[in-house]
MMTF fields as JSON, N, C-alpha, C and O atoms, coordinates in Angstrom:
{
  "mmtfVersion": "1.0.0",
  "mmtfProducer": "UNKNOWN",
  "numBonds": 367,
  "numAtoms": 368,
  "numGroups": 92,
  "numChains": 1,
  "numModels": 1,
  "chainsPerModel": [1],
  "groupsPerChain": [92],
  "chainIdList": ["A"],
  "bondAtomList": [4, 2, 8, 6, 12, 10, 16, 14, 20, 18, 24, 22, 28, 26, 32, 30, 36, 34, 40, 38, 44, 42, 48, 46, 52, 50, 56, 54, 60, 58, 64, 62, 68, 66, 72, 70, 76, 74, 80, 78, 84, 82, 88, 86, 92, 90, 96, 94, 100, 98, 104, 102, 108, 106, 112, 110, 116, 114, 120, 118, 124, 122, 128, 126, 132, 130, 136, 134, 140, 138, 144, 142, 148, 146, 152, 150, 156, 154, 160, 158, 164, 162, 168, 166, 172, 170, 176, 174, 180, 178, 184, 182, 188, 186, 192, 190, 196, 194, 200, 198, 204, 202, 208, 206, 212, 210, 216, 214, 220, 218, 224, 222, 228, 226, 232, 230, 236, 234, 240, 238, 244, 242, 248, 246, 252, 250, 256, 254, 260, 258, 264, 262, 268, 266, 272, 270, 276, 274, 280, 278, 284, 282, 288, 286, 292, 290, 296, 294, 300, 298, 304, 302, 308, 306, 312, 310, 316, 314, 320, 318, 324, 322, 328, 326, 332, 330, 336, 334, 340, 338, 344, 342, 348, 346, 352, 350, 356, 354, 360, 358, 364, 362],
  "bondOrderList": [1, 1, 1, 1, 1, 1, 1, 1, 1, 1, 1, 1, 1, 1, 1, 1, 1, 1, 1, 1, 1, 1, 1, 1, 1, 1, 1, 1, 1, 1, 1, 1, 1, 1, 1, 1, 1, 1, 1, 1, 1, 1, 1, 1, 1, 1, 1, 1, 1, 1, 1, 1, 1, 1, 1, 1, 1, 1, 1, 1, 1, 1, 1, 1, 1, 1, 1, 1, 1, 1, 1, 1, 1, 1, 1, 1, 1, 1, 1, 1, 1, 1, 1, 1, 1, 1, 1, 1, 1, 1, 1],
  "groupList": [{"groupName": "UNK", "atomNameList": ["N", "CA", "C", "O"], "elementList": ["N", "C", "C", "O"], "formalChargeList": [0, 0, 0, 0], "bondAtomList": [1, 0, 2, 1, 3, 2], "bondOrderList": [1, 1, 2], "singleLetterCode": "X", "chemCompType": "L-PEPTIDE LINKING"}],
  "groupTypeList": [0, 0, 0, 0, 0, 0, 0, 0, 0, 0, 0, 0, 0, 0, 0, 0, 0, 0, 0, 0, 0, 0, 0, 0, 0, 0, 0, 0, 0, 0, 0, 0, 0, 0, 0, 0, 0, 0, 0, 0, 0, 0, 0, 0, 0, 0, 0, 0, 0, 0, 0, 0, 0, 0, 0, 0, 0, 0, 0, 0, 0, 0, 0, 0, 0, 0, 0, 0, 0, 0, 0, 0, 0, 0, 0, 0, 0, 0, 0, 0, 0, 0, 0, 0, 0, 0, 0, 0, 0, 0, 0, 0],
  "groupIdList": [1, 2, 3, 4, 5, 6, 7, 8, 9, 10, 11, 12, 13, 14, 15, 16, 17, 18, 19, 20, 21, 22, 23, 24, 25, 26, 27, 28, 29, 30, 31, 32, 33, 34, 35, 36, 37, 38, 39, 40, 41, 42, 43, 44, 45, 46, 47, 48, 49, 50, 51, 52, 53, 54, 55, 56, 57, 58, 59, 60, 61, 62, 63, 64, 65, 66, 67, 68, 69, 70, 71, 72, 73, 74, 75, 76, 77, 78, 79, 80, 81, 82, 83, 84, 85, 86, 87, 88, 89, 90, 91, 92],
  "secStructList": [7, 7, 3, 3, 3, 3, 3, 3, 7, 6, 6, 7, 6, 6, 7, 7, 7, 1, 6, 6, 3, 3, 3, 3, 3, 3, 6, 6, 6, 7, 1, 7, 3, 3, 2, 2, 2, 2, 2, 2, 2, 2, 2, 2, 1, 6, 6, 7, 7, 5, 7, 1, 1, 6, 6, 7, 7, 5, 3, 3, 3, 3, 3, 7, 6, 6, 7, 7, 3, 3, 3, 3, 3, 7, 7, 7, 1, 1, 1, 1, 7, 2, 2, 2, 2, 1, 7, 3, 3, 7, 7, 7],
  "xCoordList": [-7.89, -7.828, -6.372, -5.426, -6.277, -4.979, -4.835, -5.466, -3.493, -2.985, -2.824, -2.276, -3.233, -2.667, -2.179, -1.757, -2.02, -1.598, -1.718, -2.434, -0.758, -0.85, -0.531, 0.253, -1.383, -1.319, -0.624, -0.758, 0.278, 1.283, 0.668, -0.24, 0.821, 0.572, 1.324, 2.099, 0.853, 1.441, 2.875, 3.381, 3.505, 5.297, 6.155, 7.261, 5.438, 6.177, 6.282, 5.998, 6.575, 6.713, 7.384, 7.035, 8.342, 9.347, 9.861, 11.035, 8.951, 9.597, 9.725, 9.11, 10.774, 10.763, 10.026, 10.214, 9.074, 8.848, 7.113, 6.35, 6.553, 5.508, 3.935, 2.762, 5.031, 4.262, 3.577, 2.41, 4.173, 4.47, 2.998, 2.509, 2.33, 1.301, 0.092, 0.079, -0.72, -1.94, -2.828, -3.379, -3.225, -4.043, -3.931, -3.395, -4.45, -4.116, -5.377, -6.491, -5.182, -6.261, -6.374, -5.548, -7.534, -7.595, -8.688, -9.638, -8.045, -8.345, -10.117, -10.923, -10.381, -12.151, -12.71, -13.819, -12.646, -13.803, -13.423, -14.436, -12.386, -12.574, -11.923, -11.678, -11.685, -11.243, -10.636, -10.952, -9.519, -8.339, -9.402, -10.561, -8.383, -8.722, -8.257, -7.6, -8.302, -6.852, -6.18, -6.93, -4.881, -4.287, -5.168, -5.681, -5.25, -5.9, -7.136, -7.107, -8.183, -8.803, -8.512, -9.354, -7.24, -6.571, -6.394, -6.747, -5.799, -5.558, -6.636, -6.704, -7.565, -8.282, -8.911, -9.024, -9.25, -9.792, -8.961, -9.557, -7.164, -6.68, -6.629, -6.345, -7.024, -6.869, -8.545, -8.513, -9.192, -11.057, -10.285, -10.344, -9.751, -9.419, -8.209, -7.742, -7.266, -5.683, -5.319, -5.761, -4.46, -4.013, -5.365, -5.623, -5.989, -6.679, -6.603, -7.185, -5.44, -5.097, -3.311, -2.46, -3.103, -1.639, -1.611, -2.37, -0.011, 0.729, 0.663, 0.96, 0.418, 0.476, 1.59, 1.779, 2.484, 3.959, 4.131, 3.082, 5.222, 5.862, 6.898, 7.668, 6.879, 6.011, 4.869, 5.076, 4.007, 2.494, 2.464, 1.842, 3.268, 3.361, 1.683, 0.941, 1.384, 0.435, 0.356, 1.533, -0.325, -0.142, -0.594, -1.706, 0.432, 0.286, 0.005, 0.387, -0.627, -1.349, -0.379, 0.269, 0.068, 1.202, 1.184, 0.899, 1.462, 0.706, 2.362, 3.271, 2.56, 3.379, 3.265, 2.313, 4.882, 5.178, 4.456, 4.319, 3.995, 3.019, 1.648, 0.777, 1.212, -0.105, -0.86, -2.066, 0.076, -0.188, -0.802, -0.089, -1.603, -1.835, -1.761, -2.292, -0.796, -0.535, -0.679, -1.409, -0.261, 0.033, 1.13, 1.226, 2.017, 3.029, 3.0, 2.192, 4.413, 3.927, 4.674, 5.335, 4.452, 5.042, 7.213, 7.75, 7.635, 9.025, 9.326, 8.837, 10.186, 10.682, 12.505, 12.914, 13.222, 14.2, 14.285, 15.113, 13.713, 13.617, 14.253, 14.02, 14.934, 15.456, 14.556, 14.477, 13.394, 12.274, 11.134, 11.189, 10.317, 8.842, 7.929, 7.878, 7.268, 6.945, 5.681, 5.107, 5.708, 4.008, 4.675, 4.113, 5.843, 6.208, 6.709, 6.63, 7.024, 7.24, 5.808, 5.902, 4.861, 3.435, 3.508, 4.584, 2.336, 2.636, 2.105, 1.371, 2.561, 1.931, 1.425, 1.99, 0.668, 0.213, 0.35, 0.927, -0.055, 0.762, -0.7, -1.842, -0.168, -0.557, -1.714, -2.157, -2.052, -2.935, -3.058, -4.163],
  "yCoordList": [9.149, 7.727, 7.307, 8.038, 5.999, 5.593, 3.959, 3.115, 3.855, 2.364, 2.225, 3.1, 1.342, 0.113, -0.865, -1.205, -1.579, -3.276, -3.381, -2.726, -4.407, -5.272, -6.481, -7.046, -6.892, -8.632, -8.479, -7.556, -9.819, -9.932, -10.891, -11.522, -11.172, -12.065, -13.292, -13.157, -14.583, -15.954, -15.802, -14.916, -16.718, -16.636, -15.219, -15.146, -14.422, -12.476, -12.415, -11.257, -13.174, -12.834, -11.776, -11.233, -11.796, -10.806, -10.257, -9.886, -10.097, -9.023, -7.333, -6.852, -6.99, -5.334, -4.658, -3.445, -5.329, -4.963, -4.56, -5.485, -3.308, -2.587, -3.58, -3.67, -4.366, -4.774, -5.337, -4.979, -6.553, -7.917, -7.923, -8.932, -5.955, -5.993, -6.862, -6.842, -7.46, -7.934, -7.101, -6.567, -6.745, -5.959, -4.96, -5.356, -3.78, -2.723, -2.71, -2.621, -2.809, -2.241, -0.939, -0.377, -0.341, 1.156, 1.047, 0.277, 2.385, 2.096, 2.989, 2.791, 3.584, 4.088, 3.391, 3.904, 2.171, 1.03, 0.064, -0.442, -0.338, -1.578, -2.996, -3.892, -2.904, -3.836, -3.969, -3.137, -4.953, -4.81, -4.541, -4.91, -3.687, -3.651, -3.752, -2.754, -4.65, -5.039, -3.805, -2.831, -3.601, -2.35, -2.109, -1.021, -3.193, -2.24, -1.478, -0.308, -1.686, -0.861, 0.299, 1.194, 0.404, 1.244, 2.213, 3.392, 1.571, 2.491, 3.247, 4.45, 2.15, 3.213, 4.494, 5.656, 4.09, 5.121, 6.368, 7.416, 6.37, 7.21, 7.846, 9.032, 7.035, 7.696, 8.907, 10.074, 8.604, 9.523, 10.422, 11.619, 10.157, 10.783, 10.62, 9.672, 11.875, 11.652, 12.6, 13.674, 11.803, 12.413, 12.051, 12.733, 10.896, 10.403, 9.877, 10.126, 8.783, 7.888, 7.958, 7.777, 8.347, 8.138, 7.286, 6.976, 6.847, 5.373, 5.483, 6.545, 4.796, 5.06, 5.277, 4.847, 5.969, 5.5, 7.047, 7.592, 8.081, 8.817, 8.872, 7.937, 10.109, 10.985, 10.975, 11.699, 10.391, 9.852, 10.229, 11.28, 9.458, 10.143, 9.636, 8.88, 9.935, 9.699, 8.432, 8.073, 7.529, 6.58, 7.053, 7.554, 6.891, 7.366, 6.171, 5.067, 6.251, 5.138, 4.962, 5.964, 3.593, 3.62, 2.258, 1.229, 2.193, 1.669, 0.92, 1.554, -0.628, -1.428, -1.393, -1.37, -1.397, -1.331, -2.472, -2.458, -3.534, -4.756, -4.261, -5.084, -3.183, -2.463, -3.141, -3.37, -3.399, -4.153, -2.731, -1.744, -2.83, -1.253, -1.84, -2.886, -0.761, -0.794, 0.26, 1.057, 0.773, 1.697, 1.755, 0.703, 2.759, 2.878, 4.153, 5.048, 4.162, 5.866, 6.967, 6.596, 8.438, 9.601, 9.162, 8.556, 9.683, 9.359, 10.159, 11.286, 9.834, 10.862, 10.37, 9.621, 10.477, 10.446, 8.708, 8.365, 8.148, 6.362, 5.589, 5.939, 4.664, 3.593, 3.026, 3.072, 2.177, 1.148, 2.184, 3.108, 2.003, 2.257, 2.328, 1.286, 3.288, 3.474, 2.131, 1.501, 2.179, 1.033, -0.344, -1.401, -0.134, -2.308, -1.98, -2.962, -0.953, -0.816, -1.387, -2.149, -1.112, -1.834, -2.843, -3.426, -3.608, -4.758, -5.452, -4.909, -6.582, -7.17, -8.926, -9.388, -9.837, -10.686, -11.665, -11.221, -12.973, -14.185, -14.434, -13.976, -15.098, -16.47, -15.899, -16.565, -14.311, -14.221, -14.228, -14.101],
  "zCoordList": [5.976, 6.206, 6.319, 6.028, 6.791, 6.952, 7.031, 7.667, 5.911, 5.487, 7.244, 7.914, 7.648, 8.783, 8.794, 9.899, 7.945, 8.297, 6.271, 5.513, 5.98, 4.49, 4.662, 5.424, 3.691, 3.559, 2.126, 1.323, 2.008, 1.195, 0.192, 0.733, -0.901, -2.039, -1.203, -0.256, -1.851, -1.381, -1.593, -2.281, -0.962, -0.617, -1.149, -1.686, -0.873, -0.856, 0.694, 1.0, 1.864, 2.785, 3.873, 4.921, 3.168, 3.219, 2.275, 2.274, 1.188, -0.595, 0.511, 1.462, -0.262, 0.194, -0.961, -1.049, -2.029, -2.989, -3.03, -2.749, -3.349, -3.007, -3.722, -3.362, -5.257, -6.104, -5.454, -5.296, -4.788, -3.8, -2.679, -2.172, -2.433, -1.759, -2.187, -3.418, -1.814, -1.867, -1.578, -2.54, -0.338, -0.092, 1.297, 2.332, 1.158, 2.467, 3.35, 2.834, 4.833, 5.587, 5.973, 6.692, 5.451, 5.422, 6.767, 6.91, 7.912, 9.488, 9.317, 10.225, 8.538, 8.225, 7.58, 7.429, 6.881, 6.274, 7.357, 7.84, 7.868, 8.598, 8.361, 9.169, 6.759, 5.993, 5.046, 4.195, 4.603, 3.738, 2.262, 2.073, 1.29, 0.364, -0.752, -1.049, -1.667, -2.847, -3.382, -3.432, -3.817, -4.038, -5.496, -5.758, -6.311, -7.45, -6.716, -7.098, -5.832, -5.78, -5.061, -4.983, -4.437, -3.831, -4.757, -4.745, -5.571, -6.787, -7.491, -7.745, -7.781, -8.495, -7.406, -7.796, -6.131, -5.128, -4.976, -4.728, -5.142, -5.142, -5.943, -5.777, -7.829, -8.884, -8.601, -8.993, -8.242, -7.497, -6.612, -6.895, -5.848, -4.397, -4.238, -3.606, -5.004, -4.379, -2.987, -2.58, -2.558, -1.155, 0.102, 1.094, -0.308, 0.366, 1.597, 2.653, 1.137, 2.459, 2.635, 1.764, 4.348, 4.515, 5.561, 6.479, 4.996, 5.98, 7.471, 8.02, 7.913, 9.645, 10.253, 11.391, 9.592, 10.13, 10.283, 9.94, 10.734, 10.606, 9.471, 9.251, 8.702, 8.863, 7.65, 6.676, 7.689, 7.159, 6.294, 6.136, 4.958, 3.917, 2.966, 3.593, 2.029, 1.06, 0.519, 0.49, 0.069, -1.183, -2.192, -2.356, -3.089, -4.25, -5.244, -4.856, -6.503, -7.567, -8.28, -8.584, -8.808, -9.785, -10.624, -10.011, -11.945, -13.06, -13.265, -13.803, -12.695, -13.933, -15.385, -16.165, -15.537, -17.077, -17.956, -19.179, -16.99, -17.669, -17.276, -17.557, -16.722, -16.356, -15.281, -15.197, -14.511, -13.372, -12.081, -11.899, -11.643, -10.539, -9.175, -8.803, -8.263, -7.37, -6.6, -7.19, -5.304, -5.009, -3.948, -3.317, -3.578, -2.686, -2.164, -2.409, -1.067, -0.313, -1.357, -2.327, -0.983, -1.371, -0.965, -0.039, -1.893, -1.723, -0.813, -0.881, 0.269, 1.263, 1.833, 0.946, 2.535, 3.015, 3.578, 4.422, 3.218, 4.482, 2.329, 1.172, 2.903, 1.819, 1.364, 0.136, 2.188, 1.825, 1.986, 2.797, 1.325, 1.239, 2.499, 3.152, 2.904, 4.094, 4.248, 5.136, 3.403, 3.474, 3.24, 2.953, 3.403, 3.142, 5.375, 6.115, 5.816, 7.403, 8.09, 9.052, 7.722, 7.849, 8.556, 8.425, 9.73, 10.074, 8.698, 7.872, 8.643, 7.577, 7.728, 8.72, 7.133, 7.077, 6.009, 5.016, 5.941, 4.778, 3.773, 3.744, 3.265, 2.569, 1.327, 0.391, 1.7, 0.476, -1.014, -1.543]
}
């Protein structure tokens, strides 16, 4: 499967920040899906879903220090997070 597109939490319009996601559209259900359940699907199924981007790294599950769940890509050679490169969407 593969992240396509994220919608951003209300006024995170431009955060470079992974937290900041709302929700991912994964391109085999059809429809965005909030990162906690991202999370937990990756915590069932890791190495499930990668970013649409080159070179398609993984999302990986990752637990705020306030236990907030998110998820972001595999670390690789790029500065920003392959999944904030995403097209992305407002106001959610």
């Amino acid at each position: 499967m593969k992240a396509m597109k994220i919608q951003m939490k209300s006024n995170c319009g431009n955060s470079r920040n992974v937290q900041d996601i709302d929700s991912i559209y994964i391109d085999q259900t059809g429809t965005y899906w909030k990162k906690a359940e991202v999370y937990d699907y990756l915590k069932q199924f890791p190495k499930s879903i990668q970013v649409n981007i080159f070179p398609y790294p993984y999302l990986v599950p990752v637990m705020s220090i306030l236990g907030e769940k998110y998820v972001r890509s595999e670390a690789n050679d790029t500065v920003t997070d392959n999944l904030l490169k995403l097209p992305r969407g407002y106001g959610k």
